[in-house]
FIBA-71086 format. One record per atom (N, C-alpha, C): residue in one letter; x, y, z. Coordinates in steps of 0.05 Angstrom, whole numbers, padded with zeros to 5 digits, always signed. Example, Ala and Ser with C-alpha at 12.3 -4.5 7.8 and 13.67 -1.06 7.14 Angstrom:
// FIBA-71086
A+00264-00114+00156;A+00246-00090+00156;A+00264-00066+00156;S+00257-00045+00142;S+00273-00021+00143;S+00258+00001+00157;
END
This chain:
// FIBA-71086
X+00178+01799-00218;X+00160+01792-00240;X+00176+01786-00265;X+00196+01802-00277;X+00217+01794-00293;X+00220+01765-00289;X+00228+01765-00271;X+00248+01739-00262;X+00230+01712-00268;X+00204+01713-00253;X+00188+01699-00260;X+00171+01697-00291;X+00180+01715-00300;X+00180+01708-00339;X+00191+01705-00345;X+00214+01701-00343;X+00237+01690-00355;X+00244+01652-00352;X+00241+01646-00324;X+00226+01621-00325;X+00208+01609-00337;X+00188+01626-00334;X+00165+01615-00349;X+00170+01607-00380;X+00187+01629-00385;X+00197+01631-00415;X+00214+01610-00417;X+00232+01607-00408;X+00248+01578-00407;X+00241+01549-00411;X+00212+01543-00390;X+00197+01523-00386;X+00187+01516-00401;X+00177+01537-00430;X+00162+01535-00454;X+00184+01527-00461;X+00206+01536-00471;X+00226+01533-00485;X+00232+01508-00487;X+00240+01499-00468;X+00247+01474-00461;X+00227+01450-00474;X+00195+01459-00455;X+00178+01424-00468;X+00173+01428-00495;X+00178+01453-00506;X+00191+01457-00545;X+00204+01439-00555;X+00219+01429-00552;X+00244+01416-00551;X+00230+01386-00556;X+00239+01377-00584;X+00230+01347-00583;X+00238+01338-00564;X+00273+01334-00560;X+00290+01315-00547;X+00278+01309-00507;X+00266+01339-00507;X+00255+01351-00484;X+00222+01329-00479;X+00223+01339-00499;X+00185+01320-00488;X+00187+01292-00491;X+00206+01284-00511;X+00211+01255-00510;X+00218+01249-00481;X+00234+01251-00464;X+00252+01250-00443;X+00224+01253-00422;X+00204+01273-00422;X+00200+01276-00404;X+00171+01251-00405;X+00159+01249-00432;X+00140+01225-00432;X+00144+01198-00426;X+00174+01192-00437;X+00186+01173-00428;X+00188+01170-00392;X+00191+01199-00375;X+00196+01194-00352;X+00174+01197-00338;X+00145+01208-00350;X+00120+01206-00348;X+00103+01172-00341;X+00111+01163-00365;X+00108+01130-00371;X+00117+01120-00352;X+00142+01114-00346;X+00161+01100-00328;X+00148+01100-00306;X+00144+01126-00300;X+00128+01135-00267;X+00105+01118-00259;X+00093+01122-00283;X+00060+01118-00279;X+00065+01082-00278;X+00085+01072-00299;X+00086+01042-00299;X+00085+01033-00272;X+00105+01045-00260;X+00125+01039-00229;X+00097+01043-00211;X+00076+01061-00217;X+00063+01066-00186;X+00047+01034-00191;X+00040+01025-00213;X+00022+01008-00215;X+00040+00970-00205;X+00057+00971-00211;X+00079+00952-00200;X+00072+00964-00174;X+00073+00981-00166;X+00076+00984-00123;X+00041+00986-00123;X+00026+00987-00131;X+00004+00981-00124;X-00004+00947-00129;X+00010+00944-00146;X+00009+00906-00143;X+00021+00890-00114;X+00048+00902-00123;X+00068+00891-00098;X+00049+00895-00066;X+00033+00915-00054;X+00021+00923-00035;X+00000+00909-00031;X-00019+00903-00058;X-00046+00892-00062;X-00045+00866-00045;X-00029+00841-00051;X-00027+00817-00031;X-00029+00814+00002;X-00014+00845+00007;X-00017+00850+00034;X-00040+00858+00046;X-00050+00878+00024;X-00080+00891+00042;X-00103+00862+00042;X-00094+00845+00023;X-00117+00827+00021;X-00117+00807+00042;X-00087+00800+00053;X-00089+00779+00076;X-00102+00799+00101;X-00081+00820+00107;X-00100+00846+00131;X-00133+00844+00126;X-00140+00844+00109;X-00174+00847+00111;X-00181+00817+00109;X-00169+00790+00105;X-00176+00756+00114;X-00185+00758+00088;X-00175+00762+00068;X-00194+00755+00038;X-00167+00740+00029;X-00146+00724+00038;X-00128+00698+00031;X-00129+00688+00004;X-00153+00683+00000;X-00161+00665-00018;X-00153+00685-00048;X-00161+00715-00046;X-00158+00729-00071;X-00127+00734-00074;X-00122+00745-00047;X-00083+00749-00049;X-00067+00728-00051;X-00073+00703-00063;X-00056+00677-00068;X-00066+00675-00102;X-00081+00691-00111;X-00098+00686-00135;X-00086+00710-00143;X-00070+00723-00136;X-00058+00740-00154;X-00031+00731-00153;X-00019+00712-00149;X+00003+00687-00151;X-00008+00660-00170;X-00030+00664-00187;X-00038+00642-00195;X-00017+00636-00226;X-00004+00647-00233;X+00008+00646-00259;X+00047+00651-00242;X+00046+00657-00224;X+00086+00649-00216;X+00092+00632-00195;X+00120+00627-00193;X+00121+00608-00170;X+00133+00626-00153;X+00130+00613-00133;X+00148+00629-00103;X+00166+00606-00087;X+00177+00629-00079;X+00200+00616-00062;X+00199+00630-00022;X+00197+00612-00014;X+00187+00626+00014;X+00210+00630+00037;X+00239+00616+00021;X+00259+00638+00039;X+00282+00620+00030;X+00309+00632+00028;X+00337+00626+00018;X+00335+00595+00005;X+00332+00586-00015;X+00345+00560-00020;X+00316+00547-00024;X+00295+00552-00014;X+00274+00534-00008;X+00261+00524-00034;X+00249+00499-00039;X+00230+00488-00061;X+00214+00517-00068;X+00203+00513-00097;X+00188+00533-00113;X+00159+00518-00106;X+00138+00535-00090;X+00116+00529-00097;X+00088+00535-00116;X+00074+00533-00124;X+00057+00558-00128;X+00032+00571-00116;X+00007+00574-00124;X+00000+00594-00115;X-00027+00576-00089;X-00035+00548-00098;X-00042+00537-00083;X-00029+00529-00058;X-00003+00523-00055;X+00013+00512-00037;X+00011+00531-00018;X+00019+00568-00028;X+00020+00584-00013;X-00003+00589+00000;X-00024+00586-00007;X-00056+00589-00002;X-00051+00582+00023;X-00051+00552+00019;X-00053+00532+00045;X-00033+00548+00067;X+00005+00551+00068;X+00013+00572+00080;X-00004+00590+00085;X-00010+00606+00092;X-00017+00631+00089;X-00042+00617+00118;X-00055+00598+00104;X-00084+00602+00125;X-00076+00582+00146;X-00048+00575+00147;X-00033+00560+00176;X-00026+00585+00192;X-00007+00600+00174;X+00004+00623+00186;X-00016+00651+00195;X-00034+00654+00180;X-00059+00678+00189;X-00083+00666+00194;X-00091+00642+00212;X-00121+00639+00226;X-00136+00664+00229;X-00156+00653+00227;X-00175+00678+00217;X-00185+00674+00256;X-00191+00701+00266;X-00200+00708+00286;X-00230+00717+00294;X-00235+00718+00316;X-00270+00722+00320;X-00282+00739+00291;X-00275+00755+00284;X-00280+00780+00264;X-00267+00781+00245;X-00260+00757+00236;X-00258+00732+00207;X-00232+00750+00201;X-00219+00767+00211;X-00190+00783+00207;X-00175+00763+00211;X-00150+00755+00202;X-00119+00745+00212;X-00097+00764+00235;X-00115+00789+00242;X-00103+00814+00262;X-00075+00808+00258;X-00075+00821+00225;X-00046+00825+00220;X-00049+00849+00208;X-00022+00858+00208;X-00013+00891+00206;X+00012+00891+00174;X+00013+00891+00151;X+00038+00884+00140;X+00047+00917+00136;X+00070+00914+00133;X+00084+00943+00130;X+00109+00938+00108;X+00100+00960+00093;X+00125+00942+00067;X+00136+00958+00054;X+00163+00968+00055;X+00178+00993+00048;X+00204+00996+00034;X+00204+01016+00024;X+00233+01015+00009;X+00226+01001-00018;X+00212+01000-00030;X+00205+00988-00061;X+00220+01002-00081;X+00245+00986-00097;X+00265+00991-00120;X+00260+00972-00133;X+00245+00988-00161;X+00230+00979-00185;X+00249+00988-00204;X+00257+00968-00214;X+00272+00971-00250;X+00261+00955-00280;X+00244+00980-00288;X+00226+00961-00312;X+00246+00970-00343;X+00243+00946-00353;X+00250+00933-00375;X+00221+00940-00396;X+00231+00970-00411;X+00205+00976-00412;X+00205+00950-00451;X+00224+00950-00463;X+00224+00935-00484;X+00221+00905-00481;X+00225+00893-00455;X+00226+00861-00452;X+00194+00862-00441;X+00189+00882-00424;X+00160+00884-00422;X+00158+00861-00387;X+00180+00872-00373;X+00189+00854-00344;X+00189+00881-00323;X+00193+00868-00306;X+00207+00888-00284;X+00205+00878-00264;X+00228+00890-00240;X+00237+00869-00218;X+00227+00899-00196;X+00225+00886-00174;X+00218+00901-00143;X+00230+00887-00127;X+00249+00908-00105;X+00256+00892-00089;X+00247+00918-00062;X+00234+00895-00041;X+00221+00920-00018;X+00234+00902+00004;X+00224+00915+00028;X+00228+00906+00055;X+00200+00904+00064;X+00194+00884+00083;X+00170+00883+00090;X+00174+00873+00125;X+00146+00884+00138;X+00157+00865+00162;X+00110+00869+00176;X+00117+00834+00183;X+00087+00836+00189;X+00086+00836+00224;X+00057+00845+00224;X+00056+00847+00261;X+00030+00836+00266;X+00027+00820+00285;X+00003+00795+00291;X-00003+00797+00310;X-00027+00797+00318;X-00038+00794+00342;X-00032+00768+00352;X-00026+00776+00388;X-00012+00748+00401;X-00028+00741+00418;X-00042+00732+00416;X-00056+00721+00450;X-00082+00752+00454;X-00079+00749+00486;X-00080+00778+00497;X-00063+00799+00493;X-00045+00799+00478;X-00021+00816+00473;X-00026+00829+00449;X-00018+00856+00445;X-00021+00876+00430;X-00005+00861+00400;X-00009+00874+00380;X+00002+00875+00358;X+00026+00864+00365;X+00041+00850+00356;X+00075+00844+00356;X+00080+00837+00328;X+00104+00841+00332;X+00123+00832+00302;X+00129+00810+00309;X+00119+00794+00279;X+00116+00763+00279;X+00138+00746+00253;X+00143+00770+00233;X+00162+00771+00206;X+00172+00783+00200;X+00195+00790+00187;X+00204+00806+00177;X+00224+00797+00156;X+00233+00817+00126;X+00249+00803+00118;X+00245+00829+00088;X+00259+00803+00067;X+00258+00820+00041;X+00236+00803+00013;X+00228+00813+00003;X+00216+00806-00019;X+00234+00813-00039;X+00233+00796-00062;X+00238+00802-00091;X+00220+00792-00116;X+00205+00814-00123;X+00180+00806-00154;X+00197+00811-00174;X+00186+00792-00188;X+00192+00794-00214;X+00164+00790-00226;X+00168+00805-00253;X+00136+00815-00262;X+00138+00826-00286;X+00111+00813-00302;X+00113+00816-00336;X+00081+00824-00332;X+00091+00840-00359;X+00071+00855-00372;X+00045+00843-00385;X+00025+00841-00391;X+00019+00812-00402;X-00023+00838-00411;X-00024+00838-00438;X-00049+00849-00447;X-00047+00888-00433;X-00031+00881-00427;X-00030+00918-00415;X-00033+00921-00389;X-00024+00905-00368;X-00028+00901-00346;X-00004+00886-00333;X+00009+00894-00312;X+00028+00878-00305;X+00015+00857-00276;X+00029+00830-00274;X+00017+00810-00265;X+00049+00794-00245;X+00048+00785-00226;X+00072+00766-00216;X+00081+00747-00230;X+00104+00737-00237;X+00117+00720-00251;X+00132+00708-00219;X+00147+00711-00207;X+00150+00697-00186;X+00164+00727-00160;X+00163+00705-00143;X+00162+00726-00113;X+00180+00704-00100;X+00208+00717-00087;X+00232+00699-00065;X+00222+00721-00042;X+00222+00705-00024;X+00222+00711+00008;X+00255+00712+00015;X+00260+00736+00023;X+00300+00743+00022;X+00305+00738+00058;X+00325+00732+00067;X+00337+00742+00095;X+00307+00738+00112;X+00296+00723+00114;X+00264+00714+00131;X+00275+00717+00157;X+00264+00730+00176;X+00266+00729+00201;X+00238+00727+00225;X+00241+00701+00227;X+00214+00704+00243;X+00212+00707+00281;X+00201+00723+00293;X+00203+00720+00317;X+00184+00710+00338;X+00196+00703+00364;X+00175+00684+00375;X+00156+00707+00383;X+00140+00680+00387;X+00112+00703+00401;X+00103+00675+00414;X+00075+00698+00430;X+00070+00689+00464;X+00041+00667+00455;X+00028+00670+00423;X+00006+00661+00422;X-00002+00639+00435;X-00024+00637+00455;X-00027+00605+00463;X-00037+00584+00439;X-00054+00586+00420;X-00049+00575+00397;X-00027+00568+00380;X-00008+00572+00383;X+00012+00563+00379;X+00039+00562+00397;X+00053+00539+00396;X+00070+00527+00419;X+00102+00548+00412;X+00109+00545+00394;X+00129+00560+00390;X+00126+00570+00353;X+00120+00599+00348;X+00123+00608+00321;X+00145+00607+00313;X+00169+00597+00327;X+00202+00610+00313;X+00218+00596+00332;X+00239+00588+00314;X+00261+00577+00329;X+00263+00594+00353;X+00278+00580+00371;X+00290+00593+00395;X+00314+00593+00387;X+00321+00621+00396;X+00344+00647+00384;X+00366+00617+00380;X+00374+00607+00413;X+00400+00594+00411;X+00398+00564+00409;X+00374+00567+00408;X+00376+00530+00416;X+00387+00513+00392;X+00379+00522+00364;X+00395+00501+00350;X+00392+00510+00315;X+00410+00505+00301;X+00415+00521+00276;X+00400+00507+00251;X+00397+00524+00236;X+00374+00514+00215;X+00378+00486+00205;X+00406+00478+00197;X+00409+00448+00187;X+00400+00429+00215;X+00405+00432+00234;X+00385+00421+00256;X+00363+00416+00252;X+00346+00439+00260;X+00318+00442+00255;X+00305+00419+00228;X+00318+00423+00212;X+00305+00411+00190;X+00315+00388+00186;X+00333+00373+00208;X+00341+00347+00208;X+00319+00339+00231;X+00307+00349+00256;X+00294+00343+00265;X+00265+00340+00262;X+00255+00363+00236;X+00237+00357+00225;X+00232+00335+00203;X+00254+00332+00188;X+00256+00303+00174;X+00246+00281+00197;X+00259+00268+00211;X+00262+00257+00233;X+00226+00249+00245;X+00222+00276+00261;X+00186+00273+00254;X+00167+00264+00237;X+00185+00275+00217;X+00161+00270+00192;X+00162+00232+00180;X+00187+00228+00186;X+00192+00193+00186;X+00174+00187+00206;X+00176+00187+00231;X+00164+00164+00251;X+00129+00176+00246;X+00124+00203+00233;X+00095+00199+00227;X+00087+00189+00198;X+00097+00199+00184;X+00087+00184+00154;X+00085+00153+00163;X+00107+00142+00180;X+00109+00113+00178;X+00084+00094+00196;X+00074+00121+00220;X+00054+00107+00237;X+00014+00103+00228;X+00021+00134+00215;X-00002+00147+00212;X-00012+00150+00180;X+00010+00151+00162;X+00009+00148+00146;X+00002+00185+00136;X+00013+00184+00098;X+00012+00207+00093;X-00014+00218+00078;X-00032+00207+00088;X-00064+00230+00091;X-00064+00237+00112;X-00060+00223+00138;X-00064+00231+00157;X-00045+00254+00176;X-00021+00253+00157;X+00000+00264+00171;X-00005+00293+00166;X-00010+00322+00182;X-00011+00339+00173;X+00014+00362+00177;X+00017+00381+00164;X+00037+00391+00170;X+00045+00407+00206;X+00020+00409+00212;X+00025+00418+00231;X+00022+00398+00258;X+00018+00378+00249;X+00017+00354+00274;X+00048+00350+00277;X+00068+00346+00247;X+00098+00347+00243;X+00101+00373+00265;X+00094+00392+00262;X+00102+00415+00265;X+00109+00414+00293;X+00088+00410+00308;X+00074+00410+00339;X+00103+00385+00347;X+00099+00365+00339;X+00127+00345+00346;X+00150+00348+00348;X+00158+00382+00330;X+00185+00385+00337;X+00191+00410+00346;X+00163+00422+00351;X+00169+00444+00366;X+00166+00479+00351;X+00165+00471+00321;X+00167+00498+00316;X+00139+00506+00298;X+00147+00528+00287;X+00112+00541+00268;X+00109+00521+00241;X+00089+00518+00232;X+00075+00499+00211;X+00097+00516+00193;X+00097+00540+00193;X+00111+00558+00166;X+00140+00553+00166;X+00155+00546+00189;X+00181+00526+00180;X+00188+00508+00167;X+00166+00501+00170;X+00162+00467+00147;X+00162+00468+00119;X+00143+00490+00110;X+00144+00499+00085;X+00162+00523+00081;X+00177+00534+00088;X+00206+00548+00088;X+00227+00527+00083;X+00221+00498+00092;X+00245+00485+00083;X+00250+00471+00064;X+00211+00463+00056;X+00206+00436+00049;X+00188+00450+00025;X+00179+00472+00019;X+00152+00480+00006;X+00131+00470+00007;X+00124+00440+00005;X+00104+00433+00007;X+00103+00411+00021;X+00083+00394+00032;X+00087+00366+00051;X+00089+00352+00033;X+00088+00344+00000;X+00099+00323-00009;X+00128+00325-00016;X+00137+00353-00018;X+00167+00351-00018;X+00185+00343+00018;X+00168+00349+00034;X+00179+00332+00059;X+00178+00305+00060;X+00155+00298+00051;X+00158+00263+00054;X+00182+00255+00028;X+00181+00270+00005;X+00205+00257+00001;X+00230+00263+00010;X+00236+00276+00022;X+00259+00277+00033;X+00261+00261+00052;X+00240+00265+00077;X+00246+00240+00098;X+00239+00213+00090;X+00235+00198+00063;X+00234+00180+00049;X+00263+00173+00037;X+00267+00197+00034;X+00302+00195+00021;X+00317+00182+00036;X+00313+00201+00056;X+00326+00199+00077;X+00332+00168+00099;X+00306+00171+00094;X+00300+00130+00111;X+00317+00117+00095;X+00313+00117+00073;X+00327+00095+00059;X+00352+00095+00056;X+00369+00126+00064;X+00394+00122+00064;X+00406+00119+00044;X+00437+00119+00039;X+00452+00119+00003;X+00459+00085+00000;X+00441+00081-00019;X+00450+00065-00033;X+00480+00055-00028;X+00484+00025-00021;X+00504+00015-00015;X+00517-00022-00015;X+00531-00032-00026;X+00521-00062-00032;X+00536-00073-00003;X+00514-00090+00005;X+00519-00105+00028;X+00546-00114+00025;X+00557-00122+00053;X+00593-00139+00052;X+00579-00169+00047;X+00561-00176+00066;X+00555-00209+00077;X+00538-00209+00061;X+00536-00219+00035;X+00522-00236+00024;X+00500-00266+00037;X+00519-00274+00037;X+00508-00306+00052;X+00493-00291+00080;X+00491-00273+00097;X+00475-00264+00117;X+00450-00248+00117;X+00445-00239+00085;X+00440-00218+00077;X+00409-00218+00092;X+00398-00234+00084;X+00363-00247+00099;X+00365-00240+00124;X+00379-00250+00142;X+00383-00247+00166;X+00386-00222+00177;X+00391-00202+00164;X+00409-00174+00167;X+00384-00158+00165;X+00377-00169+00143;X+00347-00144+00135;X+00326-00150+00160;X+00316-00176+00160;X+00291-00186+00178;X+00303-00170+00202;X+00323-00170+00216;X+00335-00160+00245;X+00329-00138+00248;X+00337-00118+00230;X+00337-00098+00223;X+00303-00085+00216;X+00287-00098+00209;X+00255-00095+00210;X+00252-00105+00226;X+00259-00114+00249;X+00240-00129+00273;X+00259-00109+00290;X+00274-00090+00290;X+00287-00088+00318;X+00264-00058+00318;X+00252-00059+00350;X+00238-00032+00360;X+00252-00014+00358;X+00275-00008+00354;X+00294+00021+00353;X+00292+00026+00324;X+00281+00013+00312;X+00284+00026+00280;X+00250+00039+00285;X+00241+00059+00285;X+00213+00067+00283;X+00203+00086+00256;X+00227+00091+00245;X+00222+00109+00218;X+00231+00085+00188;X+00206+00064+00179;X+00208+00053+00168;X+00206+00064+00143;X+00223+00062+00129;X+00217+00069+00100;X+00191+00045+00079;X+00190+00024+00092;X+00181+00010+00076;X+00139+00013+00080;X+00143+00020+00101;X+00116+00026+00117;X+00112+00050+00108;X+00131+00073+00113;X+00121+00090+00096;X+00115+00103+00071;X+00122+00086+00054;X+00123+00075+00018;X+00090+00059+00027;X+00080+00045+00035;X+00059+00026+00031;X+00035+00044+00051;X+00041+00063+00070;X+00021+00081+00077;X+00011+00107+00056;X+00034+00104+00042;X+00024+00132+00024;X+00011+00122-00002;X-00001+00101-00005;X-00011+00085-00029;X-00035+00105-00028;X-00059+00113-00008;X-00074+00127-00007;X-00079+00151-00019;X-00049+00170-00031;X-00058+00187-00044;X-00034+00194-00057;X-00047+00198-00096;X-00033+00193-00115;X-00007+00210-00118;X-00001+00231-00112;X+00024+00241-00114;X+00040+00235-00095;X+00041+00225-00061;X+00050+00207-00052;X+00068+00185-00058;X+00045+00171-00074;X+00053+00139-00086;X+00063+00141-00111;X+00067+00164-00125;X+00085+00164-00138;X+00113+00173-00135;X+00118+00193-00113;X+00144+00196-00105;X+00152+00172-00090;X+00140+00157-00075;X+00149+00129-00061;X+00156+00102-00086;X+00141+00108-00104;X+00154+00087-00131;X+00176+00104-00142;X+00181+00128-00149;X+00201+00133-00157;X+00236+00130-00139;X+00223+00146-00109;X+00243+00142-00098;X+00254+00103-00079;X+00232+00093-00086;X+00239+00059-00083;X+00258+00049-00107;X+00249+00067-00125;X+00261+00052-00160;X+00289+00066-00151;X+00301+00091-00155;X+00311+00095-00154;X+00343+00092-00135;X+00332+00088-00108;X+00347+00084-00087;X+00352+00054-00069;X+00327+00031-00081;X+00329+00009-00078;X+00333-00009-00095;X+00309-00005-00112;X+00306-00031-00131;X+00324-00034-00155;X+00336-00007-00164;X+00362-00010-00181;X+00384-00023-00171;X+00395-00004-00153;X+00419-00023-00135;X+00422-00038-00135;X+00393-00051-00124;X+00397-00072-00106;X+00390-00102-00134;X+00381-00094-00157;X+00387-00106-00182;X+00420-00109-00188;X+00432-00084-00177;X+00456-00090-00193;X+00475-00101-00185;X+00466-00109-00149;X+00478-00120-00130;X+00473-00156-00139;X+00443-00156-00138;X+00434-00186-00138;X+00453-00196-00158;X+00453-00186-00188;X+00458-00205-00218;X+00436-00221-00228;X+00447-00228-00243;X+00431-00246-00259;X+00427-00264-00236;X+00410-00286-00252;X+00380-00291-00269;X+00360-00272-00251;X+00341-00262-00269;X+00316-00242-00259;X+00323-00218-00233;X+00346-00213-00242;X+00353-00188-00225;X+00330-00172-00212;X+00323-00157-00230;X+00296-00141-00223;X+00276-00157-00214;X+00269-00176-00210;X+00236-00191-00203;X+00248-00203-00176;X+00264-00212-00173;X+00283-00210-00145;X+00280-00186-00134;X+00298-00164-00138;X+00297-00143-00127;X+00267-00138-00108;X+00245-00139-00131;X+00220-00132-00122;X+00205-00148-00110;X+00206-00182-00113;X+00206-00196-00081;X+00210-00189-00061;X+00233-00171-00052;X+00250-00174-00028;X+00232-00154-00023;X+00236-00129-00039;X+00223-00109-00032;X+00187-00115-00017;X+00173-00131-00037;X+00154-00137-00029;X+00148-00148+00006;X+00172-00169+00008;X+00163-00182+00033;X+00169-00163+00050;X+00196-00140+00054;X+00202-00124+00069;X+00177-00106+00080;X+00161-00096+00056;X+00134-00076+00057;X+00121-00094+00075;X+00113-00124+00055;X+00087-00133+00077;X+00096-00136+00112;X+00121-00141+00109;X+00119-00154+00136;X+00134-00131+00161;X+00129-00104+00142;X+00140-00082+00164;X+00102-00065+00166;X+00085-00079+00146;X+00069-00059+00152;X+00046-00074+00162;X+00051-00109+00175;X+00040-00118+00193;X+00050-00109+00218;X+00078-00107+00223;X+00090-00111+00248;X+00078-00079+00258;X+00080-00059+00240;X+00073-00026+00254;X+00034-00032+00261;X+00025-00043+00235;X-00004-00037+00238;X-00027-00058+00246;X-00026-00090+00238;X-00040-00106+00243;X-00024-00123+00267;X-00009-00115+00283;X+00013-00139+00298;X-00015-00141+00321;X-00022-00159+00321;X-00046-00176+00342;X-00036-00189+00372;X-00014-00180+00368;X-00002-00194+00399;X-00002-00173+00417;X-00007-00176+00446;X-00018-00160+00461;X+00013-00137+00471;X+00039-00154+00472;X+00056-00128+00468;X+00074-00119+00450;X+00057-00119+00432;X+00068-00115+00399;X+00093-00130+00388;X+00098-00141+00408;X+00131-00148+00404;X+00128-00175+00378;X+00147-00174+00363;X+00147-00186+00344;X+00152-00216+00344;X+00147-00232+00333;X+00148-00269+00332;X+00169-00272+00324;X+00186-00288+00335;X+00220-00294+00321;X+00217-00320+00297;X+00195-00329+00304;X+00184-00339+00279;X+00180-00333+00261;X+00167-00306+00259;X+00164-00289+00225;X+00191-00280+00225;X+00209-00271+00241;X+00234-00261+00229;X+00248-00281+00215;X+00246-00307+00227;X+00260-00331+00219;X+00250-00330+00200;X+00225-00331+00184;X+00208-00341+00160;X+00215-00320+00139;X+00221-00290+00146;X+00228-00270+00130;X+00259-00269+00130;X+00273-00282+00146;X+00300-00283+00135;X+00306-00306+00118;X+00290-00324+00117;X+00297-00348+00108;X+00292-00344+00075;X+00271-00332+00070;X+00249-00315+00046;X+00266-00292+00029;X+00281-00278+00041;X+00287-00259+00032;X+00313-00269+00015;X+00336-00287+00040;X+00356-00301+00027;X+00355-00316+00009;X+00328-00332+00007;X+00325-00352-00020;X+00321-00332-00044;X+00313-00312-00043;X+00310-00289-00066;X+00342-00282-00068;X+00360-00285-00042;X+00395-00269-00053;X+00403-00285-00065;X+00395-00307-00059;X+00418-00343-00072;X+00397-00355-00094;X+00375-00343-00102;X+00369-00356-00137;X+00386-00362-00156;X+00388-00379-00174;X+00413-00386-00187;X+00390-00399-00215;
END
């Protein structure tokens, strides 16, 4: 009994103590801040587990995210769309997902009025007829401001992403295969796809997961590499067009291009796929920017004088029209092209190199 008054006596003693109660409200605060940060960080998860998508992307509506090492910033719409590729809602409107998310190290900035979380998370999905499996796994990092007395996401990186295959018959392959081929692969072969469809089908029609299905892997690789499908088309737009470079043969130059649009082994047209994405406006504006940029300057600075630029955009023009007859209106029964229009487009193009 002593013993235990003497404590007791101490304990008073102690929260006596300005320096004492300062320290301990301060570590009061801190606490209470921190549970409410891990009840945020958790909240996104329970909301996809119960199929409510739509609210757990709406608490991303004010940061951007990053969905794994290196990848484009999207925000909270882009992720939306993710999210309801990657968790289909099931008979009982669930996504029969499991998330599990652990290890949360919160360091708040209680004067900047920020604070960062970094957890481990790993999700488990129903596969088929197959029990629960692990479908993700990896690291999160929030960052998060204070904002009216409430803290809110400022942005969220997807760390070390590891996704594994699974057996779903709804989907053909969720995840690379272990050995078959390494990420700069993958996303050269998805470029690759995404050319010969933007260029056939055009980019309304192109969806991410039609790309997806063509090269084999989950819709959610796509946007792991690409963030969103207009940052894929410009890359496989980039890409078509190749680096900028001034022809050797001048005097051939007509000839070189028309060959080159009429030969069947070229099937990822850049020019077709610049004139299919006219249909929708952020599209057609990355296709004018990256035309301006990667053609029609150059190829100004190649031409020279007189009317550099209105040249340039001739050539360009006939190139578009007469690659996006040959893919879409070609009326001959085996598509094969008329050596007559090549003749007429080489002849056309060169009178635009030799203006004087």
């Amino acid at each position: 009994m002593g013993l235990q008054r003497e404590c007791r006596k101490q304990t008073l003693v102690l929260s006596n103590h300005p320096g004492e109660q300062a320290i301990s409200s301060n570590y009061l605060e801190e606490t209470m801040e921190a549970s409410k940060i891990t009840n945020l960080v958790y909240r996104p998860a329970a909301l996809i587990d119960s199929g409510d998508l739509t609210c757990a992307a709406a608490l991303f509506r004010q940061a951007q995210i990053q969905l794994s090492d290196n990848a484009s910033w999207i925000d909270h719409q882009d992720l939306l769309s993710v999210w309801q590729i990657q968790f289909p809602a099931t008979e009982d409107g669930s996504p029969s997902t499991r998330h599990l998310i652990t290890n949360p190290i919160i360091e708040i900035d209680a004067e900047q009025g920020t604070a960062t979380c970094h957890s481990n998370y790993c999700i488990m999905q129903l596969g088929g007829p197959q029990p629960l499996q692990l479908s993700e796994s990896g690291q999160t990092l929030d960052r998060l401001v204070r904002q009216d007395g409430e803290w809110r996401f400022d942005s969220r990186q997807y760390l070390n992403v590891r996704l594994a295959e699974t057996k779903s018959p709804t989907n053909k392959s969720s995840a690379v295969a272990r050995n078959e081929t390494t990420n700069s692969e993958i996303k050269a072969k998805i470029i690759t796809a995404a050319q010969q469809i933007f260029s056939t089908i055009g980019y309304s029609e192109a969806g991410i997961r039609k790309i997806a299905d063509a090269v084999g892997v989950a819709p959610t690789i796509l946007f792991r590499h690409f963030g969103t499908k207009a940052n894929l088309f410009e890359a496989a737009l980039t890409d078509a067009l190749g680096t900028p470079t001034p022809p050797d043969d001048r005097e051939n130059f007509g000839q070189y291009v028309a060959d080159m649009l009429a030969d069947p082994s070229q099937p990822n047209c850049p020019h077709a796929m610049s004139v299919l994405a006219t249909g929708n406006e952020e599209a057609r504006e990355i296709a004018i920017r990256v035309l301006k940029e990667r053609t029609i300057t150059p190829m100004m600075e190649w031409l020279g004088p007189p009317n550099a630029e209105s040249r340039a955009r001739e050539i360009i023009a006939l190139c578009a029209g007469f690659a996006l007859y040959t893919m879409q209106l070609n009326t001959t029964d085996n598509k094969a092209v008329d050596p007559h229009m090549v003749e007429w487009l080489a002849r056309s193009i060169q009178a635009a190199v030799d203006e004087t």
